[in-house]
Structure formats: C-alpha cells, structure tokens
N, CA, C and O of each residue as an XYZ file, in Angstrom:
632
protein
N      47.129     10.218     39.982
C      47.453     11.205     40.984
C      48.267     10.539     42.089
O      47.750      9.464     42.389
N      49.182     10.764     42.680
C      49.964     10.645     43.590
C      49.494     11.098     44.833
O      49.474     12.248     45.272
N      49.018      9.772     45.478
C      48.376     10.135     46.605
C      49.250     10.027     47.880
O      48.731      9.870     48.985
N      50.551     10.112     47.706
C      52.006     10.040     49.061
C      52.648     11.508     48.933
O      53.817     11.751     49.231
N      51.836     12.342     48.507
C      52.569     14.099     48.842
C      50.929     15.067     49.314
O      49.768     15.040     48.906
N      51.481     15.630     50.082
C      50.730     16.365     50.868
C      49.773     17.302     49.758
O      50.191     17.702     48.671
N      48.381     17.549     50.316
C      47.544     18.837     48.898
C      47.593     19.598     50.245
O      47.614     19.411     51.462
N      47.601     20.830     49.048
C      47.509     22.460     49.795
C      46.232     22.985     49.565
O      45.791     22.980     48.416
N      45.731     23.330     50.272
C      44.682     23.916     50.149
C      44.466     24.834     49.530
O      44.894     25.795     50.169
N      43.907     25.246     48.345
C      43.512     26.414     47.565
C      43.447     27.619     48.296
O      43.360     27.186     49.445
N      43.429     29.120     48.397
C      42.791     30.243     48.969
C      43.238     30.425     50.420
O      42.988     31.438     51.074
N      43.983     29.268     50.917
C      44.798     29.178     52.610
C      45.064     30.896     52.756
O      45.883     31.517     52.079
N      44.392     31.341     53.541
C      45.574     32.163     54.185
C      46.622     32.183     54.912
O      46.523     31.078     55.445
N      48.016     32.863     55.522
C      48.628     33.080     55.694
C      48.565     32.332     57.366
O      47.713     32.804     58.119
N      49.261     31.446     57.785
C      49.509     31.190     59.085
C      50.280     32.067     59.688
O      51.097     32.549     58.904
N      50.382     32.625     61.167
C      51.536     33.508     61.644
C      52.677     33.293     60.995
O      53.095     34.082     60.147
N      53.228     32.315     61.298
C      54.649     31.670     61.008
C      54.935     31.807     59.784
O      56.092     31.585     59.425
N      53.910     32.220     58.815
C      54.759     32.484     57.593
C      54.763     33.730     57.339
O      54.920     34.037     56.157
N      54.630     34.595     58.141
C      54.589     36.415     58.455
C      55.731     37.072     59.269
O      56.020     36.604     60.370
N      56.252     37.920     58.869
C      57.398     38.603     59.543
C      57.498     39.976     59.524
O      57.417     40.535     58.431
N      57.724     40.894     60.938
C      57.567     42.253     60.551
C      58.383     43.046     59.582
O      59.608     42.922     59.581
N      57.640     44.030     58.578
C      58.393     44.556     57.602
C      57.676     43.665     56.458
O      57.890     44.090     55.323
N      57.086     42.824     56.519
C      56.502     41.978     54.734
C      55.974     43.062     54.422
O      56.059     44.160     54.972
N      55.282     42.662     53.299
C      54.840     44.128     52.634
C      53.666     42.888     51.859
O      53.859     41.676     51.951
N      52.832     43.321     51.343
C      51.592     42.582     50.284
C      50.808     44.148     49.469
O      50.654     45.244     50.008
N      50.433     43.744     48.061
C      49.749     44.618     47.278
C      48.134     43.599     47.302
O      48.263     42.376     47.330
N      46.816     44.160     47.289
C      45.703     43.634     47.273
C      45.605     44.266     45.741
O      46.325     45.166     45.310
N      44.375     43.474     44.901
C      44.342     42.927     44.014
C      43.317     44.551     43.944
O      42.634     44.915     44.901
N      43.423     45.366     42.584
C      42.173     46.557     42.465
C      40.751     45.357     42.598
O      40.497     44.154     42.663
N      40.047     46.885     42.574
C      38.515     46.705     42.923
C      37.689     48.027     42.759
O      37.651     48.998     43.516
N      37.085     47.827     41.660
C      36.093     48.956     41.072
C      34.984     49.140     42.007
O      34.239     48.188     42.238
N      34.771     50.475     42.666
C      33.598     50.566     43.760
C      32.131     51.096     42.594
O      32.022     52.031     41.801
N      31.227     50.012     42.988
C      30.187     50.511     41.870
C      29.014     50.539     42.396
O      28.688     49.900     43.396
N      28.128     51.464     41.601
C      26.842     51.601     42.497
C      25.950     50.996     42.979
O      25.047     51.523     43.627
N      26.059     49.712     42.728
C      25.507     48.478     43.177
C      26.374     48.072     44.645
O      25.906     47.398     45.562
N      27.122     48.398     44.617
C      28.167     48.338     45.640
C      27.468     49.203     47.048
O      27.345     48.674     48.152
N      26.983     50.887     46.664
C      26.655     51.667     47.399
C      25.653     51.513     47.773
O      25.464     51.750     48.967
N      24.486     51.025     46.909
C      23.321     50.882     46.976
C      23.372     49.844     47.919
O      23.102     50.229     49.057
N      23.636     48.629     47.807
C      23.390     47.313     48.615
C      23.660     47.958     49.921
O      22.663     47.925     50.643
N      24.306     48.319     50.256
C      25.699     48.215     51.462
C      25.059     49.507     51.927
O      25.215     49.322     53.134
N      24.242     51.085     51.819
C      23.252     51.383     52.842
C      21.860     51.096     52.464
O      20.953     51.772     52.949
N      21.667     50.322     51.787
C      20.292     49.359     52.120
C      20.460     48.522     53.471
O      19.515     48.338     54.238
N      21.660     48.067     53.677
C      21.873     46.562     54.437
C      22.300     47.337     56.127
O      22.139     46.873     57.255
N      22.839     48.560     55.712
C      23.058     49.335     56.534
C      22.401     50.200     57.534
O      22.712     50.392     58.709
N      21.144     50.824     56.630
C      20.794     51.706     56.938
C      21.213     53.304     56.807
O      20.502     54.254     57.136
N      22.424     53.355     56.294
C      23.111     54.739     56.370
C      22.590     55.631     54.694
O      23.166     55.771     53.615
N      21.248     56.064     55.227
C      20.613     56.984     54.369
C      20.859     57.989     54.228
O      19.993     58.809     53.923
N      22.132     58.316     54.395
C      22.731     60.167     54.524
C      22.272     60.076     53.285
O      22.176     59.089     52.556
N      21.859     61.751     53.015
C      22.110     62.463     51.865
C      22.835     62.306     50.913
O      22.528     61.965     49.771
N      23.786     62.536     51.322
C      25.081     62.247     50.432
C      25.473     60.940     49.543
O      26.260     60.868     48.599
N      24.598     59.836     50.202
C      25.026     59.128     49.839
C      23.346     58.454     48.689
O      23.185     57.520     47.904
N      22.760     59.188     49.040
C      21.734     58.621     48.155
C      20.630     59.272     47.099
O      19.587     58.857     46.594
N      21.615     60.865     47.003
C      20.605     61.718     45.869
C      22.052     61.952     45.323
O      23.102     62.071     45.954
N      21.766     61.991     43.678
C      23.219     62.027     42.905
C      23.485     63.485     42.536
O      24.300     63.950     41.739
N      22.691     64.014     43.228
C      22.970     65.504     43.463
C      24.398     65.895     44.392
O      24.636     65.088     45.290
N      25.162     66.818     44.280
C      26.235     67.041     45.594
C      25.413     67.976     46.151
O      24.637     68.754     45.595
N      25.718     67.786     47.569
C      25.061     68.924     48.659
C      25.907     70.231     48.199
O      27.023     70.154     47.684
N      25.067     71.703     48.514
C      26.106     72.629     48.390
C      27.104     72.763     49.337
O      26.868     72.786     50.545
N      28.615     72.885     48.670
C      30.098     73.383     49.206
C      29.843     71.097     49.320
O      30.297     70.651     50.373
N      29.284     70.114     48.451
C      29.879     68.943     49.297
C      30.760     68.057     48.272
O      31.465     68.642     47.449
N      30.732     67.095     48.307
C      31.984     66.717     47.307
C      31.247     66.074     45.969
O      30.190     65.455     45.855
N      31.927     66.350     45.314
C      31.154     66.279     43.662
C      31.551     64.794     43.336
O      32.714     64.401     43.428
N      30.208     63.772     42.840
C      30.568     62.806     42.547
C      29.155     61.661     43.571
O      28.237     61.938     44.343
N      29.648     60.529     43.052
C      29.042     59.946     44.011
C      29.853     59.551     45.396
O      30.945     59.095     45.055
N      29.772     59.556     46.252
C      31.252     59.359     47.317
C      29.982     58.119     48.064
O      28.760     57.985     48.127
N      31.301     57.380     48.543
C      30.814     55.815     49.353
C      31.152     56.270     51.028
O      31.944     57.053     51.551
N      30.230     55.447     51.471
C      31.084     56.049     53.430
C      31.961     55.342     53.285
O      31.990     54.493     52.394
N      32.688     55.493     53.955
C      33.911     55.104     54.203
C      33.993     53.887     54.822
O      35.068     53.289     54.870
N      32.897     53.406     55.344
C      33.287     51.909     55.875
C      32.644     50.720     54.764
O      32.419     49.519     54.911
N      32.491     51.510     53.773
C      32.282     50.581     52.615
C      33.602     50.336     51.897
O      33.878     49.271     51.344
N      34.530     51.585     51.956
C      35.900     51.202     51.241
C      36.664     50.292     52.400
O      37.686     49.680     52.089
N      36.301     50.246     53.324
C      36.978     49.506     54.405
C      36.676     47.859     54.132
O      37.469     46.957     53.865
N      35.552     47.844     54.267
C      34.567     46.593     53.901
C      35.102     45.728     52.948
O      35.436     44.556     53.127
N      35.179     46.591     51.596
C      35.695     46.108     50.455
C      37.218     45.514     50.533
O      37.482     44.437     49.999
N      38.449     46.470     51.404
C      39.320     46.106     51.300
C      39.215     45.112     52.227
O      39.568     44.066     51.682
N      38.966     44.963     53.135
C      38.807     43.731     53.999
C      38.333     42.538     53.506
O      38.595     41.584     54.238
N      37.651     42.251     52.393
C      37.115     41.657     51.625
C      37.875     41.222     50.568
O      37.624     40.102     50.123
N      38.533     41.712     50.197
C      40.096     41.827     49.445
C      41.187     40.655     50.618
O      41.654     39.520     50.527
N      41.186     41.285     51.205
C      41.973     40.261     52.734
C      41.780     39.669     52.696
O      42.820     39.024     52.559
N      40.631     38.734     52.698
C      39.772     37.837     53.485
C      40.198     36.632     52.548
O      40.844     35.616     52.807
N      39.457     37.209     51.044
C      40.202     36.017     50.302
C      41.404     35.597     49.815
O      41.560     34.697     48.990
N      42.120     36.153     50.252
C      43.970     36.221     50.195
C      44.665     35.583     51.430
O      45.246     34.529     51.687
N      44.308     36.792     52.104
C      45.540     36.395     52.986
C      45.319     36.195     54.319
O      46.227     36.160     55.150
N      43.940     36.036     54.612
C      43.548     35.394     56.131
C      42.301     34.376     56.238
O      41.890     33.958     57.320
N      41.778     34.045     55.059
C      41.188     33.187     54.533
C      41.365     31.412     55.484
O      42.205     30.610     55.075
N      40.798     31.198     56.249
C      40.719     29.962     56.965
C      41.588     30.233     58.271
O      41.320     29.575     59.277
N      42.615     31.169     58.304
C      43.683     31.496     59.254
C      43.303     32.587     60.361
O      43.629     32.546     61.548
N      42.628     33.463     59.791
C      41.769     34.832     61.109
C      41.188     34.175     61.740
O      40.365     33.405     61.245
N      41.457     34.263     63.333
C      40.374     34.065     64.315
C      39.978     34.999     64.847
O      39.333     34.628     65.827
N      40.000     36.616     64.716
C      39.511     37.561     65.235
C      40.522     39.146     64.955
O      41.732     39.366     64.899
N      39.257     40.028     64.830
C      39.587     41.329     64.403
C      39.791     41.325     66.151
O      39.139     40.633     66.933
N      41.075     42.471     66.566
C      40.508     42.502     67.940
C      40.629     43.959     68.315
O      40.187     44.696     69.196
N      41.533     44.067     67.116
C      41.394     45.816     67.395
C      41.490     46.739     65.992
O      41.998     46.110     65.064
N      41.017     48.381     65.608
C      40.925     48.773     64.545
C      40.831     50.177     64.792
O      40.070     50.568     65.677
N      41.450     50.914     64.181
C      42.092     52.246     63.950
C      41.783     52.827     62.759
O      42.168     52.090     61.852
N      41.056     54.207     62.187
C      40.883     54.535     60.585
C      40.840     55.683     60.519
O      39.898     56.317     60.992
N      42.141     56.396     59.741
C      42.073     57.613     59.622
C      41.704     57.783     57.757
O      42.332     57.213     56.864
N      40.394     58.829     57.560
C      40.208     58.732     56.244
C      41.058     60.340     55.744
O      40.938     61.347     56.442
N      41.741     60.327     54.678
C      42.423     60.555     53.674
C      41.884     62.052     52.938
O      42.266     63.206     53.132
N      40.879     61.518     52.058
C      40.129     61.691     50.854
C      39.098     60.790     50.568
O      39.145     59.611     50.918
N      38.107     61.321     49.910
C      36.734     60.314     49.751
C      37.166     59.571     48.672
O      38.066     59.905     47.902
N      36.265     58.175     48.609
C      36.155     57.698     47.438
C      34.857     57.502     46.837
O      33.997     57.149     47.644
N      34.442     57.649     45.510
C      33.353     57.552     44.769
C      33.197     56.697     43.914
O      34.198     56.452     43.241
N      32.142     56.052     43.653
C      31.838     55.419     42.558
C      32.430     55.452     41.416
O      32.424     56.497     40.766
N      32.998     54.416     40.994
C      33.945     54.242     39.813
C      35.302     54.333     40.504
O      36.246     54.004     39.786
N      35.546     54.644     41.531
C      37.288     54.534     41.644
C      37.662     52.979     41.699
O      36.871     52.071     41.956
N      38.774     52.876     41.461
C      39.706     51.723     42.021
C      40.595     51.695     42.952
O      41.713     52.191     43.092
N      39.907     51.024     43.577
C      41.140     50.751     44.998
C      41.611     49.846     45.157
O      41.165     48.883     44.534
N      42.945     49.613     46.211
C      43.289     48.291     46.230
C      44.379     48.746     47.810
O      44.626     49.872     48.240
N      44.715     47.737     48.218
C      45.508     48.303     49.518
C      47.075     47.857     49.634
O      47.391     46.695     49.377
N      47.799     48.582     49.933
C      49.189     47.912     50.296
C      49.508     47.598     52.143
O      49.392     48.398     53.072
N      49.883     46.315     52.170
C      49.686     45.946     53.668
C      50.946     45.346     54.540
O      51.490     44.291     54.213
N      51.448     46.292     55.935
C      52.887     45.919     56.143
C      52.350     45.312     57.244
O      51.321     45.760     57.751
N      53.095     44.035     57.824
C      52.951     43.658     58.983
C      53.799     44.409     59.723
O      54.798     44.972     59.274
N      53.306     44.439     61.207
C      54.409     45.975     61.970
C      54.693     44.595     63.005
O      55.883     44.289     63.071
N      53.736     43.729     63.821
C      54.378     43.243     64.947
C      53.707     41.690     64.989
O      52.652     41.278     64.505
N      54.625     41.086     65.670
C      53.744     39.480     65.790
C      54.130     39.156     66.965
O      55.294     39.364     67.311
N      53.157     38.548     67.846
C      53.000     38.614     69.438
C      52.609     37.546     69.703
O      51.488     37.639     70.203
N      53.125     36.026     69.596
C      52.589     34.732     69.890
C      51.823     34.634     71.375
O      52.345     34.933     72.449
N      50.847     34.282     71.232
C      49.915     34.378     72.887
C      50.334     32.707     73.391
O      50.745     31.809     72.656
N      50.116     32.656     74.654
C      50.278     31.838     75.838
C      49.775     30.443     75.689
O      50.238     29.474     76.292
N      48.381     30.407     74.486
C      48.078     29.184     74.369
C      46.965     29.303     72.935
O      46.226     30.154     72.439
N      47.515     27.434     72.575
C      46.883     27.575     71.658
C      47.614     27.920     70.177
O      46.980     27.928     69.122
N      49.026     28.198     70.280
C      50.092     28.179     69.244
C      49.262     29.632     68.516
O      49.940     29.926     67.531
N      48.405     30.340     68.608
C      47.821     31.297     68.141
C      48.736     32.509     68.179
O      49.552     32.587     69.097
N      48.646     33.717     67.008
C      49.687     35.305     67.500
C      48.567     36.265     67.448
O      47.568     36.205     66.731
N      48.829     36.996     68.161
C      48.399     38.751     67.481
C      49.344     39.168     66.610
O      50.563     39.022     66.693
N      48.442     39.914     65.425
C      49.327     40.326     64.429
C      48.642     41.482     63.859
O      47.574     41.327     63.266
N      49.378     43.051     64.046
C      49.291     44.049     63.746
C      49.879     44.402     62.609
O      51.045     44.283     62.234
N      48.636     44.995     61.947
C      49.328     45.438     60.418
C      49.160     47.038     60.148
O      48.621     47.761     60.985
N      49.582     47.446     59.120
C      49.411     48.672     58.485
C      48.619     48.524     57.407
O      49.289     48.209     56.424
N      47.476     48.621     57.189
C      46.717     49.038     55.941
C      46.261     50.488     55.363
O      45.481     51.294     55.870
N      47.152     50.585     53.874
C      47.395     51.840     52.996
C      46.124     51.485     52.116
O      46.095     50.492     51.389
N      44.984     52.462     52.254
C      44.488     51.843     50.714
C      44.234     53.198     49.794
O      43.903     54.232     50.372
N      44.394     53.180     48.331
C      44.580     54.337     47.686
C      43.950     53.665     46.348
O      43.812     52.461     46.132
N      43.568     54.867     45.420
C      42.473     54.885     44.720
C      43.560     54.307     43.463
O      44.647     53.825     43.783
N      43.020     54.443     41.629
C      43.780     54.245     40.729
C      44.600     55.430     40.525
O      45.341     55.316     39.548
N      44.692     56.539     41.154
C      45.357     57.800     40.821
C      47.132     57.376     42.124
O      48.153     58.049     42.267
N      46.782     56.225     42.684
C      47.434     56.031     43.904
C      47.799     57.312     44.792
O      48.939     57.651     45.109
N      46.621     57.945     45.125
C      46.598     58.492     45.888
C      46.222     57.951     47.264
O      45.928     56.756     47.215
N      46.161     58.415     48.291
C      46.099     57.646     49.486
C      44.581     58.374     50.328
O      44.294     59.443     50.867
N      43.899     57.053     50.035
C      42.174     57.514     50.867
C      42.079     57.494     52.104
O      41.706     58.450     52.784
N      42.450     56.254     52.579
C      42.249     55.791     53.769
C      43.707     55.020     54.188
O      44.530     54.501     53.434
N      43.725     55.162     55.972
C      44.978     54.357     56.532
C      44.132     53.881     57.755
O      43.427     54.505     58.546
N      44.503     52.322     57.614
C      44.364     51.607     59.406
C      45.346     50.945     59.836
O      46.402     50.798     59.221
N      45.071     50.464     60.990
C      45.584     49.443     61.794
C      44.752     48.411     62.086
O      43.647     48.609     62.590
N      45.080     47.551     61.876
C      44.579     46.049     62.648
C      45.337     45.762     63.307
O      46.516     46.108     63.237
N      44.672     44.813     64.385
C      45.254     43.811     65.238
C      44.374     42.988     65.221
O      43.256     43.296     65.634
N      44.738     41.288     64.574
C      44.218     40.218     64.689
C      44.755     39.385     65.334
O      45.925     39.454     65.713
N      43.661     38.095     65.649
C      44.334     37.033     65.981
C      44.771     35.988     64.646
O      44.044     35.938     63.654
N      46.063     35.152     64.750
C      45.784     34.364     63.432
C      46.251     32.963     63.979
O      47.011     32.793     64.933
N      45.678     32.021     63.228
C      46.468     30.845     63.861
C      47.815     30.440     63.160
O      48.429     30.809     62.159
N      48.018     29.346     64.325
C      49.237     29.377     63.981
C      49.413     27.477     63.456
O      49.068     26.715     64.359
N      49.915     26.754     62.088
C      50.343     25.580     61.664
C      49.473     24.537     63.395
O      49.519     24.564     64.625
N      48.788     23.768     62.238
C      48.323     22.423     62.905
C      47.015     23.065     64.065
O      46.346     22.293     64.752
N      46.867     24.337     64.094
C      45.337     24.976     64.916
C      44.494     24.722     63.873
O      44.590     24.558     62.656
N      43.326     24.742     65.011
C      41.857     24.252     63.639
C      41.274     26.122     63.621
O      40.946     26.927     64.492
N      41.334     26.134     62.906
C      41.541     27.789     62.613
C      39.336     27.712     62.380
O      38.707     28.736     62.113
C-alpha cells in the first residue's frame, strides 16, 4: 500500500465547498415497512388510530398510512448517510408541506436542490438551504421541505 497519497474517508459527506446552488442529488429508494411504523410510534408515542388498527377510519385513507414525520425521518436518514455524514453541524431550520400520505409498502426516495450557501463569520462553517422533494415509487410527490443547515467547511473538525 502506498502510504505517500492521501485516504478518503468512506461515507464523507459533502463539505460546503463542494456544493453549489442549483446541484441537484437523487436519494437512494426505501421501502416503508411495518416494522418501520411500529418501532417509530412505539418510540414515539403517537398512538393515533390511524396509525395502529389496520382498519381505515370511516371517510379515512385506505391502507396502512405512516405520520408523516416518519417519511421525514426516513428521508433524513437517507441524507445522513450520503451526503452530510461527518459534515452536518446542525438542522437550524425546517419547513414541511405534506402532499399525499404514504403507507406501508411504498417506496420513497427524495430529490434534493441546494437553493443557497451563506458562509458564516467564523469557523470556515456555511448555512446551507436546500429543497427536499420526496415522492413515492409511482413518483408522485408526498411531501416537500426546506432545510437550513449548518455544514462544515474543509479542515473543520466537523
């Protein structure tokens, strides 16, 4: 092994500096499964109805449907090991308009634009606002947010 060239770190996420407004990224699908629902309002607490007799309420949506901050969760989770992985130092702001439900058995996955990058005062650190699309295997569109993170920036101990 050639120990006079630099190793990259496996799973790195994305430093500011290698982000520019207008990128675009596809996240990898992800089957939402009932082990998924189950854990996540166990851990939660969110015992709605809806979400825990496989009955539909009358006039409610047919299927098993997840709250919505479980499809959030998931796609963020999707993020995490991609593309901000060692590099996020903070969610600091978050926006979520939901779509359409998603249920058990869909596939989702998210498409993600960076909109702005805002290098702060110290600390070589940016804010960096994105667009997150996430839509089921029918690519229909469930859910839309915004983030604003902090990320570091080359040579920060992230």
């Amino acid at each position: 092994m050639n120990d006079t060239k630099p190793v990259r770190q496996l799973g790195q996420g994305y430093y500011w500096q290698d982000l520019e407004p207008g990128q675009r990224f596809k996240t990898f699908r992800r089957t939402v499964t009932e082990a998924d629902l189950v854990g996540f309002i166990g851990v939660t607490g969110m015992l709605e109805v809806m979400f825990i007799d496989s009955e539909p309420l009358p006039g409610g949506i047919a299927g098993r449907p997840v709250p919505a901050a479980l499809t959030y969760t998931l796609i963020e989770g999707l993020l995490l090991q991609t593309m901000i992985q060692g590099t996020g130092l903070a969610m600091l702001e978050l926006t979520q308009k939901i779509h359409a439900p998603v249920l058990v058995g869909d596939r989702i996955h998210a498409m993600v634009e960076v909109d702005n990058i805002r290098p702060t005062s110290k600390g070589g650190r940016a804010i960096v606002d994105s667009t997150i699309k996430v839509l089921n295997q029918r690519d229909e569109l469930v859910m839309t947010y915004t983030a604003r993170r902090m990320l570091a920036g080359r040579g920060d101990a992230a």
